[in-house]
Backbone as a printed PyTorch tensor [residue, N CA C, xyz], in Angstrom:
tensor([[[-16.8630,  41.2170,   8.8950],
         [-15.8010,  40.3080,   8.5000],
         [-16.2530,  39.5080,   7.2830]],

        [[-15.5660,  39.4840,   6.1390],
         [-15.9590,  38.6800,   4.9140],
         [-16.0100,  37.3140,   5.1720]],

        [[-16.4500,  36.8750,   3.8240],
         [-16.2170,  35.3670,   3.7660],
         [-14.8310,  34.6670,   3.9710]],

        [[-13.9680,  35.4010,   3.3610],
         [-12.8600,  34.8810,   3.2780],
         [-11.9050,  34.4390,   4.3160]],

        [[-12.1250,  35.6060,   5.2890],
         [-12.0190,  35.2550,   6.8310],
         [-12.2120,  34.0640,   7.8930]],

        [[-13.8590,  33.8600,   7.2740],
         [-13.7380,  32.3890,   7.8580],
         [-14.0130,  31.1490,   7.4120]],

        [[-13.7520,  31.0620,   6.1060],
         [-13.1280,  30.2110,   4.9260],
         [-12.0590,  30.4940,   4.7450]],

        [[-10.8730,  30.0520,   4.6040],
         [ -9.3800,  30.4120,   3.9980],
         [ -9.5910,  29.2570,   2.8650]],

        [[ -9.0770,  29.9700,   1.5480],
         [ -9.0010,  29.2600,   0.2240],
         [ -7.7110,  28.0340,   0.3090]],

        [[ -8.0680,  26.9250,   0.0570],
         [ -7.3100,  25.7980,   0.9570],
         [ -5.8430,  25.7730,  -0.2510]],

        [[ -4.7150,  25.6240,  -0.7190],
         [ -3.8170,  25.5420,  -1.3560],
         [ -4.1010,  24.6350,  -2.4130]],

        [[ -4.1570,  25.1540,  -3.5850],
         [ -3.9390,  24.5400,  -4.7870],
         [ -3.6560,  22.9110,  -4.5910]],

        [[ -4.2050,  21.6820,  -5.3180],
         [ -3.8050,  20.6590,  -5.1160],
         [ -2.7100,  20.5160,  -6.1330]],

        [[ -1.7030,  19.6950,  -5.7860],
         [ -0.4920,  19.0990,  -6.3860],
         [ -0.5840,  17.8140,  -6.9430]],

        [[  0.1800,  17.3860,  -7.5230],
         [  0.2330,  16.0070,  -8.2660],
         [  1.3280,  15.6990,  -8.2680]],

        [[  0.8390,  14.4160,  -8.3420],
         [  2.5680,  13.2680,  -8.2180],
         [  2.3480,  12.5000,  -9.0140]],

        [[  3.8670,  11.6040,  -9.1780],
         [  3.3750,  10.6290, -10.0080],
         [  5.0370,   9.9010,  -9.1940]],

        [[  4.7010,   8.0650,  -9.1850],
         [  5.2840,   7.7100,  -8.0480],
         [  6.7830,   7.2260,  -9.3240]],

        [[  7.7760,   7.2970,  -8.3530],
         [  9.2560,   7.2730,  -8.6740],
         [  9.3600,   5.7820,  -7.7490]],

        [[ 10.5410,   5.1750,  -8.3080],
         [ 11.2910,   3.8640,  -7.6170],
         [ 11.2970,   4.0680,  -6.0450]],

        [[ 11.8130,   5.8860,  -5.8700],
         [ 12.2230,   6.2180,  -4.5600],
         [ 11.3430,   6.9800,  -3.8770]],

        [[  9.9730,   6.5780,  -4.5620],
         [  9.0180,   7.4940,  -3.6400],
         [  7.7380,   8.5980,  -4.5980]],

        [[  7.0500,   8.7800,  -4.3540],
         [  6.3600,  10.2650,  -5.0530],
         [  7.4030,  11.1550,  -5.1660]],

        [[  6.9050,  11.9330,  -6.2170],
         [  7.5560,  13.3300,  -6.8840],
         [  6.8460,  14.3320,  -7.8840]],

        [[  6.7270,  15.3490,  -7.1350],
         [  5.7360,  16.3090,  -7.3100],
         [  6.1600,  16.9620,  -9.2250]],

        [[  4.8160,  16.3840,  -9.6920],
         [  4.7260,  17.4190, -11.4770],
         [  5.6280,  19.0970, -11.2410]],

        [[  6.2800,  19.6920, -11.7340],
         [  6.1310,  21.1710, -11.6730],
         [  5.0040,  21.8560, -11.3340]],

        [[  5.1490,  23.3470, -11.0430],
         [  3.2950,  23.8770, -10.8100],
         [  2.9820,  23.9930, -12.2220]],

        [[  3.6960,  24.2340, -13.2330],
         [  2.7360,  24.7110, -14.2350],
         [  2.1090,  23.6510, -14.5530]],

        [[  2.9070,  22.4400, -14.6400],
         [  2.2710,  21.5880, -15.3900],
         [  1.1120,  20.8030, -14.4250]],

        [[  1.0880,  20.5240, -12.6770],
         [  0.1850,  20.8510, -11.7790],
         [ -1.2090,  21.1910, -12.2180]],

        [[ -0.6510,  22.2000, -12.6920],
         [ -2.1500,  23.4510, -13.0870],
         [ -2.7870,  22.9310, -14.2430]],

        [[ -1.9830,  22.3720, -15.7260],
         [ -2.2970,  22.0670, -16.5870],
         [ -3.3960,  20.6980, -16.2930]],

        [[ -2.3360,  19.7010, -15.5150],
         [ -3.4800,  18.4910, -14.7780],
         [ -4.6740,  18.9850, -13.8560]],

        [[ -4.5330,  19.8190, -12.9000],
         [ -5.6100,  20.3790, -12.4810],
         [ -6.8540,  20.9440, -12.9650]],

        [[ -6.4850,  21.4770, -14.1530],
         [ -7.4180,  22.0010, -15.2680],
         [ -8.2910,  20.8770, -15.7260]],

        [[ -7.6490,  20.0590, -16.2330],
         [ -8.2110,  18.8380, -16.8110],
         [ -8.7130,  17.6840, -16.2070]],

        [[ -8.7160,  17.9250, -14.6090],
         [ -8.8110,  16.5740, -14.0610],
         [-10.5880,  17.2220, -13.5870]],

        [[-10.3430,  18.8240, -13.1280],
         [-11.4030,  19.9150, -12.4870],
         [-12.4030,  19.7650, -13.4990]],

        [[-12.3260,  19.7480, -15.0910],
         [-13.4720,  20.1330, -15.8850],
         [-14.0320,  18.5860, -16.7210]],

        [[-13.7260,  17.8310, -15.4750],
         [-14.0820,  16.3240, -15.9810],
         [-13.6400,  15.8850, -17.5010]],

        [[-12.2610,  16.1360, -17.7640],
         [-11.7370,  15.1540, -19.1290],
         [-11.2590,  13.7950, -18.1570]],

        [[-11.1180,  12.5170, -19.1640],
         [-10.8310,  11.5150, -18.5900],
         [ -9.3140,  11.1560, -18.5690]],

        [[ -8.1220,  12.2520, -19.3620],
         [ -7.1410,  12.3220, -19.4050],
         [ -6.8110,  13.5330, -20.0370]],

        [[ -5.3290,  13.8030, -19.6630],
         [ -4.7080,  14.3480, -20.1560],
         [ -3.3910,  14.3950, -20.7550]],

        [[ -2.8880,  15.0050, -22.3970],
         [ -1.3780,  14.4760, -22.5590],
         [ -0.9100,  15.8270, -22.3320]],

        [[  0.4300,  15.5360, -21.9150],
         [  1.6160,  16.4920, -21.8260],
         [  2.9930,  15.8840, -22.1050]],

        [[  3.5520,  16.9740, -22.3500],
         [  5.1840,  16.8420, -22.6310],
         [  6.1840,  17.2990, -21.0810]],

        [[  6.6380,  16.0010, -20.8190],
         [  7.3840,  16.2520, -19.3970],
         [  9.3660,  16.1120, -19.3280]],

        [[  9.3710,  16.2180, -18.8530],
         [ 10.7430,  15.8530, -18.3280],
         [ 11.8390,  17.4200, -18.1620]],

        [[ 12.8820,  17.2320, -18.3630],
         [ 13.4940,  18.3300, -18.0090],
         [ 13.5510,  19.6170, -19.2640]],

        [[ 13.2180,  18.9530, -20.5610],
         [ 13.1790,  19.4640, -21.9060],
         [ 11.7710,  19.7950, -22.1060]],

        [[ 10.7970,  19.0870, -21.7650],
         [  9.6190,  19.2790, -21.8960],
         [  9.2210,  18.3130, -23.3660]],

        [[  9.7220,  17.2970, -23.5810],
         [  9.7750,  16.6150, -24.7180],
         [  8.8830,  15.4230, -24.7770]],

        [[  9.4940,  14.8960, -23.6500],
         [  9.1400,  13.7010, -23.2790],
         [  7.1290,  13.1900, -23.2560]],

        [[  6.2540,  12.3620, -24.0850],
         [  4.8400,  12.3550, -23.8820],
         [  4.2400,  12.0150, -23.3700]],

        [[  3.7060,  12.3070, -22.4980],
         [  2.8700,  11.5050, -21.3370],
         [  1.5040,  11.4130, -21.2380]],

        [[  0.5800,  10.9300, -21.0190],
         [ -0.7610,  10.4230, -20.5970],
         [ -1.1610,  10.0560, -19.0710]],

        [[ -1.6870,  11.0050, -19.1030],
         [ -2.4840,  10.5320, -17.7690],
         [ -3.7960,  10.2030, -17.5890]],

        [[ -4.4380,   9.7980, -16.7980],
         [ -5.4770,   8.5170, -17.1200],
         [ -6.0770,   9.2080, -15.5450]],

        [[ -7.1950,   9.8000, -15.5630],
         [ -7.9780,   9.9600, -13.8850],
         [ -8.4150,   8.8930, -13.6180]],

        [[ -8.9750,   8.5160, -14.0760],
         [-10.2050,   7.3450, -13.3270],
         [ -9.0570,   5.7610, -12.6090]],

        [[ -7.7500,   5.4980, -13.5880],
         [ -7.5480,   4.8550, -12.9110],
         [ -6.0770,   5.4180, -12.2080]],

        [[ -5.6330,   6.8310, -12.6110],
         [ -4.3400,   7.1040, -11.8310],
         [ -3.2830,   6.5340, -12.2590]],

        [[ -3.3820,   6.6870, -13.7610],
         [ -2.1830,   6.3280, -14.1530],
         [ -1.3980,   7.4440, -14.9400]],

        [[ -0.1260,   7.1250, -15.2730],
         [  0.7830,   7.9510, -16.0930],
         [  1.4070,   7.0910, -17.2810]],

        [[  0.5910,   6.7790, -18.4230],
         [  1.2060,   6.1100, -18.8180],
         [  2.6210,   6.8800, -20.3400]],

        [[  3.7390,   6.2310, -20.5770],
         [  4.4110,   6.8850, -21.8250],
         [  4.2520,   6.0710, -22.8140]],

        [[  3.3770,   6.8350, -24.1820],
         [  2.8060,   6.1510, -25.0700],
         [  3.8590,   5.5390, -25.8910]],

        [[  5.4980,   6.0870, -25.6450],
         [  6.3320,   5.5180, -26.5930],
         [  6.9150,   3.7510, -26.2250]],

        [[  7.0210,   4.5000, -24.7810],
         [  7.9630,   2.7850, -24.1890],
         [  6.5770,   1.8430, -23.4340]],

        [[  5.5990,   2.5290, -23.4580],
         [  4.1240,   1.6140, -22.6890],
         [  4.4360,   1.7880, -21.0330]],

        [[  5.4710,   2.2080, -20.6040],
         [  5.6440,   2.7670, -18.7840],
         [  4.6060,   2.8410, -18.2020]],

        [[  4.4760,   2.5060, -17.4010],
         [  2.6730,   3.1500, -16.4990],
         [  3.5200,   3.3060, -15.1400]],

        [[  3.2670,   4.4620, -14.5600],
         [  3.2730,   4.8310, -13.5000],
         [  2.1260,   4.9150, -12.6160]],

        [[  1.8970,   5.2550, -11.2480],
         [  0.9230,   5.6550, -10.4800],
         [  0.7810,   7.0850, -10.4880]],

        [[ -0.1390,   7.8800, -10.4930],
         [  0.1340,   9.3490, -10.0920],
         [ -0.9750,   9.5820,  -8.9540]],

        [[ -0.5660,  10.7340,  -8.4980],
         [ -1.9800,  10.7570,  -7.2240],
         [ -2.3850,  12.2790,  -6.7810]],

        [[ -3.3430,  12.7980,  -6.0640],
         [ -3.1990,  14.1700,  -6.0880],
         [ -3.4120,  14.4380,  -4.4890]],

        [[ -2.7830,  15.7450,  -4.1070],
         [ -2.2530,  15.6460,  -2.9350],
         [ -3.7950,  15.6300,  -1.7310]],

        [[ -4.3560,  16.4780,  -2.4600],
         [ -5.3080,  16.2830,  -0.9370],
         [ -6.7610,  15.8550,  -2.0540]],

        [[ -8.2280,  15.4390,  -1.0080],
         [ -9.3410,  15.1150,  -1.8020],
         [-10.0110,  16.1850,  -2.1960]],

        [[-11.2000,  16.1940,  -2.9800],
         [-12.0050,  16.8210,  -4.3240],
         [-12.6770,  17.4690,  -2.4720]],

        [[-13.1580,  18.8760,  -2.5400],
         [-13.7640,  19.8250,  -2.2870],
         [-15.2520,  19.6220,  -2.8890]],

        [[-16.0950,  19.6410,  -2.1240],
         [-17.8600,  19.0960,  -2.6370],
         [-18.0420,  19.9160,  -4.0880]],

        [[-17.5620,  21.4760,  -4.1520],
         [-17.4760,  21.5960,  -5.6780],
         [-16.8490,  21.6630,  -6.8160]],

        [[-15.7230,  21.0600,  -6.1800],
         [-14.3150,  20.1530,  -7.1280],
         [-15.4890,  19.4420,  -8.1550]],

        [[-16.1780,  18.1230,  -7.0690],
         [-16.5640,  17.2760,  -7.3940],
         [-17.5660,  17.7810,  -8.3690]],

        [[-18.5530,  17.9730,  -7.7660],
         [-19.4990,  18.2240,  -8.7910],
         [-19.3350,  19.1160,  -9.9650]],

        [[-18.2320,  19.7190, -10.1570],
         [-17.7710,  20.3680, -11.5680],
         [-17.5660,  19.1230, -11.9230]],

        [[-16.7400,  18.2990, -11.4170],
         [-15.7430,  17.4960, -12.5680],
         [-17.0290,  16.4780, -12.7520]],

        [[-17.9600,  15.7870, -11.8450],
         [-18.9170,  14.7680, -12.3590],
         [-19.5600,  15.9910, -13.5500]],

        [[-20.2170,  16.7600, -13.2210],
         [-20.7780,  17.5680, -14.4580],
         [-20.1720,  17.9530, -15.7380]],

        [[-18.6770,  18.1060, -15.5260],
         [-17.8770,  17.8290, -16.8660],
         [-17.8230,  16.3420, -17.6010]],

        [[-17.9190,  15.2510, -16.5490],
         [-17.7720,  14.1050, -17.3440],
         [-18.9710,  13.6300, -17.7830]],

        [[-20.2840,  14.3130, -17.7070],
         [-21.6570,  13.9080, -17.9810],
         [-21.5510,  14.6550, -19.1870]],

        [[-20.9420,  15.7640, -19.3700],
         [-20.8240,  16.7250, -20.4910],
         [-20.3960,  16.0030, -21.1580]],

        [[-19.1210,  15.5620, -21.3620],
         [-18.5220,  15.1870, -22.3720],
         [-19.2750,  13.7780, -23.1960]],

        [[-19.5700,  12.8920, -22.1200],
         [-20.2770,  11.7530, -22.5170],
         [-21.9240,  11.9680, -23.4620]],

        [[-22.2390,  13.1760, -23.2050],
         [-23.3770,  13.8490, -23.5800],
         [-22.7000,  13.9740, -25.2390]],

        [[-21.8550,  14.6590, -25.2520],
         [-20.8270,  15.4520, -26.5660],
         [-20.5550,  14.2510, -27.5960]],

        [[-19.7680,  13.4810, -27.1120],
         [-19.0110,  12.8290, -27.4910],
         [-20.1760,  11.4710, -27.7780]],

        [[-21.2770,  10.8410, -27.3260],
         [-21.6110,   9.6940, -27.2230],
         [-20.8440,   8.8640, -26.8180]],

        [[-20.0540,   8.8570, -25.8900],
         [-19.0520,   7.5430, -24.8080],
         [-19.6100,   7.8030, -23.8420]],

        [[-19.9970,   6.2690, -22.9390],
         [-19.9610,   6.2140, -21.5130],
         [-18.5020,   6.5190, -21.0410]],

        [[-18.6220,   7.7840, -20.3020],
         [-17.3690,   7.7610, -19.0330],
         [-17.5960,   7.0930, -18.0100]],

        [[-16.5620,   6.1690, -17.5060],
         [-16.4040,   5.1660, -16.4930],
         [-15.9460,   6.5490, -15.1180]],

        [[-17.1570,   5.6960, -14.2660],
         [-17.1750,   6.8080, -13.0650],
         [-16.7810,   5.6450, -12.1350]]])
């Protein structure tokens, strides 16, 4: 019996970002796009959201925000389940990377 058998690969994590009336889940692609970026330790990421895909957004890991750089909005965003022991240590090892790269302390 493989590994896989008695490990099951746990479901992709999701992202939200909180509404007047509650959380409301990113699309998957764009999901994936934050997932990418949150997994290889960047300290944000921008995207274009809304129903057009126009709209600019910023998201902020460390403190969970969404902010829109045009009107200054900050939202909460959050991700659905916690970091997997080698979630984590990719993403701390990405943010040691970058701080390495770049010369900035990343706020851990």
């Amino acid at each position: 019996r493989g590994m896989e058998a008695a490990w099951p690969e746990p479901p992709p994590a999701l992202w939200q970002w909180e509404h007047r009336t509650g959380f409301k889940d990113y699309d998957e692609e764009t999901c994936r796009r934050i997932e990418a970026a949150y997994i290889s330790g960047d300290a944000y990421v921008r995207l274009k959201t809304g129903k057009t895909r126009q709209t600019p957004m910023e998201l902020f890991f460390v403190d969970l925000i969404q902010n829109d750089p045009i009107t200054g909005n900050q939202r909460s965003i959050r991700r659905s389940r916690p970091d997997r022991w080698h979630e984590l240590l990719r993403r701390k090892f990405g943010e040691l990377s970058h701080a390495f790269e770049t010369g900035r302390k990343y706020r851990m």
